[in-house]
C-alpha positions in Angstrom: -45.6 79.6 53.0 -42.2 80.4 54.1 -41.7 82.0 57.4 -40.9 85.9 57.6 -37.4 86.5 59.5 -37.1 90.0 60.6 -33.4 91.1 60.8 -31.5 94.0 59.5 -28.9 91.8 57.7 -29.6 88.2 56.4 -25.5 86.7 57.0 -25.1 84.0 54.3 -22.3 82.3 55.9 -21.0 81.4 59.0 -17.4 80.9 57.9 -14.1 83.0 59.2 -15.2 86.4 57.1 -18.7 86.3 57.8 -18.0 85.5 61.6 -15.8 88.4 61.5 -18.1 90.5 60.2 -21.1 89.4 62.6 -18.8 89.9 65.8 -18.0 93.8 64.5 -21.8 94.5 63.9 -23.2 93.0 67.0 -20.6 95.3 69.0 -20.5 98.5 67.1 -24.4 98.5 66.3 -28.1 97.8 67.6 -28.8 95.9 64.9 -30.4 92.4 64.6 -29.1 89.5 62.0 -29.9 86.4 60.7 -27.3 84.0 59.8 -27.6 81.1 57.2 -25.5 78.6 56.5 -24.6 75.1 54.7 -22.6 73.4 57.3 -24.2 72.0 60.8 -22.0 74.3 62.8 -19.9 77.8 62.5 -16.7 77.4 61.1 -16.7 77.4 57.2 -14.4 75.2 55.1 -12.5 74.2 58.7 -15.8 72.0 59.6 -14.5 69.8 56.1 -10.8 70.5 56.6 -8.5 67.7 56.8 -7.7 66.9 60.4 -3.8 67.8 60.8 -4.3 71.2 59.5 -3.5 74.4 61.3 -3.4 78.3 60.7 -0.6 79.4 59.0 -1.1 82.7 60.8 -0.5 83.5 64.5 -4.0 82.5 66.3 -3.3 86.3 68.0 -4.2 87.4 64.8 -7.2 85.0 63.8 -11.0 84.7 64.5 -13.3 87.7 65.6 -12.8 90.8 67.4 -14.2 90.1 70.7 -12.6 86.8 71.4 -9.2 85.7 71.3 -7.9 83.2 69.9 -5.2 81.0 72.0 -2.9 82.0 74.6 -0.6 84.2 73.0 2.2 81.2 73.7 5.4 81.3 71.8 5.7 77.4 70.7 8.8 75.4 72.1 9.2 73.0 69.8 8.6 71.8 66.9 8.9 73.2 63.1 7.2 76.5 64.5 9.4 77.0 67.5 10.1 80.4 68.8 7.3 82.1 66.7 3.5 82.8 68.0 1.2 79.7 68.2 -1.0 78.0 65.5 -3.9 77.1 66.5 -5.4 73.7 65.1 -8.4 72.7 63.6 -9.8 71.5 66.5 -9.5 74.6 68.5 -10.5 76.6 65.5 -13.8 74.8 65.4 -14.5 74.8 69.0 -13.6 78.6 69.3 -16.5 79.4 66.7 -18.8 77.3 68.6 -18.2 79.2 71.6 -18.6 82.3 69.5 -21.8 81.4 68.2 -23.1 80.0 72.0 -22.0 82.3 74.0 -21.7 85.7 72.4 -23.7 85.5 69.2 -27.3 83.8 70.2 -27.1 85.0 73.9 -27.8 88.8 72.4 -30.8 88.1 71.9 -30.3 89.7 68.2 -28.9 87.0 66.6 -30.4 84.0 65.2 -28.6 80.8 63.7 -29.6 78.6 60.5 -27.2 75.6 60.1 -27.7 73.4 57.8 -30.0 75.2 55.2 -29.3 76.1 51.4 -29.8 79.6 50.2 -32.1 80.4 47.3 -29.5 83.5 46.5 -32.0 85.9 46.3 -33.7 86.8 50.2 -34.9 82.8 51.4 -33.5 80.0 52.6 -34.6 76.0 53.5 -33.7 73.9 55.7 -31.7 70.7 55.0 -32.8 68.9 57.5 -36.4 69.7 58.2 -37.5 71.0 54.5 -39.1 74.6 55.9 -38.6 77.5 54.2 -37.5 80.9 55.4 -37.9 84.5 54.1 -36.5 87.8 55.2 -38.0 90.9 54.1 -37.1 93.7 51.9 -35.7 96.2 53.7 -32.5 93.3 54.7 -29.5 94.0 53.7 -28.5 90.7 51.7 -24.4 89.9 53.4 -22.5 87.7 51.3 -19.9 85.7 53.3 -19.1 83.2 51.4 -18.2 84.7 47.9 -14.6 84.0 48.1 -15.5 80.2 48.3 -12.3 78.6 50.2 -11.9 75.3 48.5 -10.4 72.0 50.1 -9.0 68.5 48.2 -12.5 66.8 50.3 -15.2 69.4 48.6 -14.6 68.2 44.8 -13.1 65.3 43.1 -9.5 66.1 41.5 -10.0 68.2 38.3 -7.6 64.7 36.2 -8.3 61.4 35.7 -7.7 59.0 38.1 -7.6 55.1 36.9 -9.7 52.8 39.0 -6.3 50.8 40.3 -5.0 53.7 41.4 -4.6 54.3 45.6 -5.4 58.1 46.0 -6.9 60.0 48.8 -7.7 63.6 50.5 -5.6 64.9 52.8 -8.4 64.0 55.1 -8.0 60.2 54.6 -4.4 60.5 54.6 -4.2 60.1 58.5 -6.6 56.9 57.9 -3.8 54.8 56.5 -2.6 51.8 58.5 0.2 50.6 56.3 3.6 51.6 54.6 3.7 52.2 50.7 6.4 51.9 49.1 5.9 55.9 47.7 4.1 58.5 48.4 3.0 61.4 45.6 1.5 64.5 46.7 -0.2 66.1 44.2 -0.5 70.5 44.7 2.5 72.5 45.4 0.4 75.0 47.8 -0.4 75.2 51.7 -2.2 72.4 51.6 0.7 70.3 49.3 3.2 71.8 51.9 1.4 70.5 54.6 0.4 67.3 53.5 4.8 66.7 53.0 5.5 68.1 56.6 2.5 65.6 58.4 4.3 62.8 56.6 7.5 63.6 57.5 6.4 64.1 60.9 5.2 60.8 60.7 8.3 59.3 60.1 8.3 58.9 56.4 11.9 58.7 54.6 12.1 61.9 52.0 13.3 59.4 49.6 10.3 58.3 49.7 7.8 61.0 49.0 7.5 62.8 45.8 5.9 65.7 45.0 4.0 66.8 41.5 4.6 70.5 41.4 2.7 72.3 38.5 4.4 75.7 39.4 7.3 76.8 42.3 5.5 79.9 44.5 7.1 82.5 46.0 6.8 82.0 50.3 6.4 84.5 52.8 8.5 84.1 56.3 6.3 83.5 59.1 8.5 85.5 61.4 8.0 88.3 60.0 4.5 87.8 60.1 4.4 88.3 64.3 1.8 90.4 66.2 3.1 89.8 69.1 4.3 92.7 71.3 7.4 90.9 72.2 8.3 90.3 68.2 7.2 93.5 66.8 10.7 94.5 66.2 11.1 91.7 63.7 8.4 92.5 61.9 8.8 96.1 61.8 12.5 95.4 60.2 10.9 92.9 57.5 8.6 95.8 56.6 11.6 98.6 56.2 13.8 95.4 54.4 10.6 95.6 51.6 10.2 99.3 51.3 14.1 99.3 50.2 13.5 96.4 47.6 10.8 98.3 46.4 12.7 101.9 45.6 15.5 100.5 44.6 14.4 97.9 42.1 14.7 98.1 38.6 12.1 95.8 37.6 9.9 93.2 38.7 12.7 90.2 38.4 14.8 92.5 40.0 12.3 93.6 42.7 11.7 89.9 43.5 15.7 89.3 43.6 16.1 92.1 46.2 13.1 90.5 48.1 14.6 87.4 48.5 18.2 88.8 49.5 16.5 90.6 52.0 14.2 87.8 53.4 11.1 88.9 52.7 10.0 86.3 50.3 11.3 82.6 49.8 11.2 80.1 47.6 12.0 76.0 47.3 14.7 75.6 45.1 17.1 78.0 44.0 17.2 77.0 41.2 13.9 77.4 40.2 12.4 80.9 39.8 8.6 80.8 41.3 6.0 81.9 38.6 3.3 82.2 41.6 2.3 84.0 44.6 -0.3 82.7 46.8 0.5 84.1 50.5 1.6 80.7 51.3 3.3 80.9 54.6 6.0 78.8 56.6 8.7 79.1 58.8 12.3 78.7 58.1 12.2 75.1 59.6 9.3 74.1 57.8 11.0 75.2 54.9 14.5 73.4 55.7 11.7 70.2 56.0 9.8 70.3 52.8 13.8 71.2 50.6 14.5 67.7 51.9 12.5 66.3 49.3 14.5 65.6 45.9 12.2 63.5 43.9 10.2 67.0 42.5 8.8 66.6 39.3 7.7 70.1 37.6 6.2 69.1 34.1 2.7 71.1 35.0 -0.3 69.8 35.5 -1.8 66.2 36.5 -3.6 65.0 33.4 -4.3 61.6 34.4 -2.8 59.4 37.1 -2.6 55.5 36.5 -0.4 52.7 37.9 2.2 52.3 35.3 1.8 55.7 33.6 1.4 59.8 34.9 0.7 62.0 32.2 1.0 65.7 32.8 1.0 68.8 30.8 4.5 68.8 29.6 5.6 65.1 29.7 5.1 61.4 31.6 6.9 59.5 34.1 6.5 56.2 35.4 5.6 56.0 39.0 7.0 53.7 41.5 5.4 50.4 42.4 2.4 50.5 45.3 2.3 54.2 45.2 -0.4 56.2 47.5 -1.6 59.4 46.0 -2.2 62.5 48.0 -4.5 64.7 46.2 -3.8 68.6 47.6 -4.7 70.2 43.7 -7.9 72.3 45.0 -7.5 75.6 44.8 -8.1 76.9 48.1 -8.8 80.5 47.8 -8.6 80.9 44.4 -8.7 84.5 42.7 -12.5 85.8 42.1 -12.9 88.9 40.1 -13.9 91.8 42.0 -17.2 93.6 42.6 -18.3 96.6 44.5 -18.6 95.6 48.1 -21.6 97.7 48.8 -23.9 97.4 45.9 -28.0 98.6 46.8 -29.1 96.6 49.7 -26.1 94.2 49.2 -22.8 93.6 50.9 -20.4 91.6 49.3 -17.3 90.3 51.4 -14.1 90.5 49.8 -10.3 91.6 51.5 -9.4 95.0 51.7 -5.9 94.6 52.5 -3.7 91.7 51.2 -4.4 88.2 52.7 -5.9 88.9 55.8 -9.6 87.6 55.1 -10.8 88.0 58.9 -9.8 91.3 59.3 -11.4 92.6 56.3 -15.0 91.0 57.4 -14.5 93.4 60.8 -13.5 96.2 58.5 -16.4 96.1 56.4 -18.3 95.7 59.4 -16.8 98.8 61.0 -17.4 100.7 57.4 -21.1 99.8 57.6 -21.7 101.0 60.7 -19.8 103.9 60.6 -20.5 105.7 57.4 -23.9 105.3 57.4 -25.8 105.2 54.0 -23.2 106.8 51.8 -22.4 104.0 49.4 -19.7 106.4 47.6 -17.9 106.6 51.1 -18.1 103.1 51.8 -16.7 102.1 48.5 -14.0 103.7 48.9 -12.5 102.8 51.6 -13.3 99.2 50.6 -11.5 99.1 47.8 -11.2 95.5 47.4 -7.9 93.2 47.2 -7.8 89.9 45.0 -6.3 87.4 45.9 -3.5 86.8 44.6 -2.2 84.2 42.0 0.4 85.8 39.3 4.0 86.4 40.7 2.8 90.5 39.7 0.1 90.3 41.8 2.7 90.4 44.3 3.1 94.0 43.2 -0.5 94.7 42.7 -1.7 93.5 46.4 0.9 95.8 47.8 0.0 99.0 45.6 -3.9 98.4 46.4 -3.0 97.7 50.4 -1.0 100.9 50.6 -3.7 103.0 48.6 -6.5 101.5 51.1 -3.9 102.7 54.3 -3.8 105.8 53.2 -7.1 106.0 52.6 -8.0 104.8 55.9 -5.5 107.2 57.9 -7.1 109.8 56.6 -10.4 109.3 58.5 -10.4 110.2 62.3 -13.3 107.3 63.0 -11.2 104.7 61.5 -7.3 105.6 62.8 -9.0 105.1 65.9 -10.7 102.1 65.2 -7.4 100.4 63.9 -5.9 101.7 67.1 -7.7 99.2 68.9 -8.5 96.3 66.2 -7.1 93.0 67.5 -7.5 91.4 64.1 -5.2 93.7 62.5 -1.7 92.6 61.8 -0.2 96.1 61.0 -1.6 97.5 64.6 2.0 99.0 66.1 3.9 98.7 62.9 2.1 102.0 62.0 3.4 105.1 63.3 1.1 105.7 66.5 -0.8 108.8 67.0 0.1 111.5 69.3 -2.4 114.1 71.0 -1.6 117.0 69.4 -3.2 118.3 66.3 -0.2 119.4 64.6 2.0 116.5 65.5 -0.9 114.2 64.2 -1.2 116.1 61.1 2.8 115.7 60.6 2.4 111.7 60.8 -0.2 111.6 59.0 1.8 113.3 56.1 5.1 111.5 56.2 2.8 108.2 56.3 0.8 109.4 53.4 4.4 110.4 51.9 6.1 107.2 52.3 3.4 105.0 51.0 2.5 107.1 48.5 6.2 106.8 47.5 6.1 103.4 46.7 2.8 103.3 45.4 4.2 105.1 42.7 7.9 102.5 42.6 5.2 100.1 41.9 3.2 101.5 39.1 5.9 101.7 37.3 7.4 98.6 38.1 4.0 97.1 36.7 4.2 99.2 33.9 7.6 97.8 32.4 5.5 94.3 32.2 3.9 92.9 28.7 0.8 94.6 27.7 -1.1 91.7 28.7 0.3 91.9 32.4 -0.8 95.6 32.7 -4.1 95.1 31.2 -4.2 92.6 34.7 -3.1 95.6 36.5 -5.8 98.1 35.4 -8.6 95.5 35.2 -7.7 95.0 39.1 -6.9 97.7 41.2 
């Protein structure tokens, strides 16, 4: 017989968003929570990650509530010089640990289940020992781990590989004790860009690396991407640079031009116009690094690799001679459909503002606790926010983040639990809030104004695309 686990809210997942979510809870609320998960410690997809891998987001902003994450250093040197630190997997996985040891468990209201495979219903077994575990049925089910972030070392690449043919994760790629003659990475996302920077960094000639890009993404600038007191002001003239490519444009190409002029969004060659958007991140260094690469070949998708031959979706090329194979085509976090994120006696974890996964577990959190059982209420202001994929969703993110803020705003319980959020990026972008009634009121209303404003630019931006692009729109947001 399985044994009964009494806890409020059965956690299935111990990655970044369900971390997030725990930390918020266990704060902001008596209650008591089990946590299952697949891997042997807390840390999600960084336990499998490859090993040169970093955030592509300031570590100020990364990680749960309570804790902080780094030192709030400003790097001085390197391809990230003079912007906030990134913290690397190592410290990731060690900071989660020490969340789970010495916050978590030590309140006595937690309790921890590595290494176990959930049944998807209310149970659980162990992977290790083979027991079975049961909560009962007044636990609200958590899912954490719906967005399923994917790396190159969870699944085999989705082509055909020939069994000559020398190909390997990121995660064996710092495992190689000789020089090839060429090196092919495979993905043109974060973790494509990556893989090109660690063997640069290694001391690997440009001319020869080349990279298999399916489709060129738009980039975001990591500068403008600073919580950091001390580079607010950057940030806060990155945001007023976007609301001005937004009214003014006259359509989405046009909007994406504007963008670009202004340095909000970048892109690898200029003379390629990106057909994706993924929040891939980098700095202006990283990107001066990854444009030394010439050998690029954009003919779609890897179909099979062999030694003589590479067949893609739009055409072949012959590789060169003793090639090594960098396979970087996973999806990462690929674009789930949405679902309600309260639903009966089920939480479902999904962002709520565009990109930032870790803050949206603590706002969910924050919702549940502070709205009680109103499941209309709490819907609401989790309205969710797909990740992106489509160069449009670029558009639709932005629309459903500014609907969410001024939904949000609106509620006294949570402007003044943003006030003090560490996890969220936008904290003193925002207007602040002053004492008085009437003053408040007044910012309140010229926020509500101005993003209401270009809410609207972007409706009808996204109305001027093909019927099929709108459908996207509505089906979405």
């Amino acid at each position: 017989m399985p044994e009964i686990i009494s806890a409020d809210y059965l956690v299935v997942g111990a990655g970044a968003m369900g971390m997030a979510f725990v930390d918020t809870l266990l704060a902001n609320s008596s209650a008591t929570i089990a946590i299952v998960d697949r891997y042997h410690r807390p840390g999600g997809h960084w336990t499998v990650a490859y090993p040169f891998v970093r955030l592509h987001q300031p570590s100020a902003s990364y990680g749960v509530s309570s804790k902080h994450l780094g030192q709030d250093k400003i790097d001085e040197v390197g391809w990230n010089r003079g912007l906030l630190e990134l913290a690397s997997s190592d410290e990731i996985l060690a900071y989660y640990g020490q969340v789970m040891e010495q916050t978590f468990l030590p309140s006595g209201r937690v309790s921890y289940f590595p290494k176990s495979e959930f049944d998807g219903e209310s149970g659980w077994r162990s992977l290790v020992t083979g027991k079975s575990f049961h909560v009962g049925k007044s636990t609200r089910i958590v899912d954490a781990a719906y967005m399923k972030v994917t790396v190159p070392s969870m699944q085999p690449p989705a082509y055909k590989v020939d069994s000559d043919v020398q190909l390997v994760t990121p995660n064996d790629l710092t495992k190689v004790s000789r020089l090839y003659a060429n090196y092919t990475v495979v993905g043109a996302g974060k973790t494509g860009i990556d893989a090109i920077l660690w063997l640069l960094k290694m001391g690997i000639e440009a001319t020869s690396i080349t990279w298999i890009m399916p489709r060129d993404a738009w980039l975001l600038d990591r500068e403008l991407l600073q919580p950091g007191r001390q580079l607010t002001p950057r940030q806060v003239t990155g945001i007023q640079r976007q609301g001005e490519s937004i009214m003014t444009a006259t359509s989405v190409d046009d909007l994406f031009e504007k963008l670009e002029a202004r340095g909000s969004l970048m892109r690898i060659s200029g003379q390629v116009w990106p057909t994706r958007y993924r929040c891939a991140t980098v700095s202006r260094a990283e990107l001066e690094q990854v444009r030394t690469i010439a050998n690029v070949v954009r003919k779609g998708r890897v179909l099979q690799i062999g030694v003589d031959e590479i067949k893609l979706e739009n055409g072949e090329y012959a590789p060169v001679p003793d090639t090594l194979y960098v396979d970087c085509s996973a999806d990462g976090l690929a674009k789930h459909p949405s679902v309600p994120v309260f639903s009966g006696n089920r939480i479902t974890l999904q962002s709520v503002r565009q990109c930032q996964q870790v803050f949206s577990g603590a706002f969910i959190a924050h919702v549940e606790e502070a709205y009680g059982d109103d499941i209309n209420i709490k819907n609401e202001m989790c309205k969710t926010v797909p990740h992106p994929d489509e160069v449009s969703d670029w558009l639709r993110v932005n629309l459903q983040t500014n609907r969410n803020t001024i939904r949000w705003y609106a509620e006294p319980t949570t402007r003044a639990w943003l006030a003090h959020e560490r996890l969220d990026m936008m904290k003193g972008l925002l207007p602040p809030m002053p004492e008085d009634a009437d003053e408040q009121r007044a910012v309140l209303q010229g926020l509500g104004m101005q993003l209401s404003a270009m809410s609207n630019q972007l409706e009808k931006l996204l109305g001027g695309l093909p019927q099929q692009e709108t459908d996207k729109t509505e089906a979405n947001i």
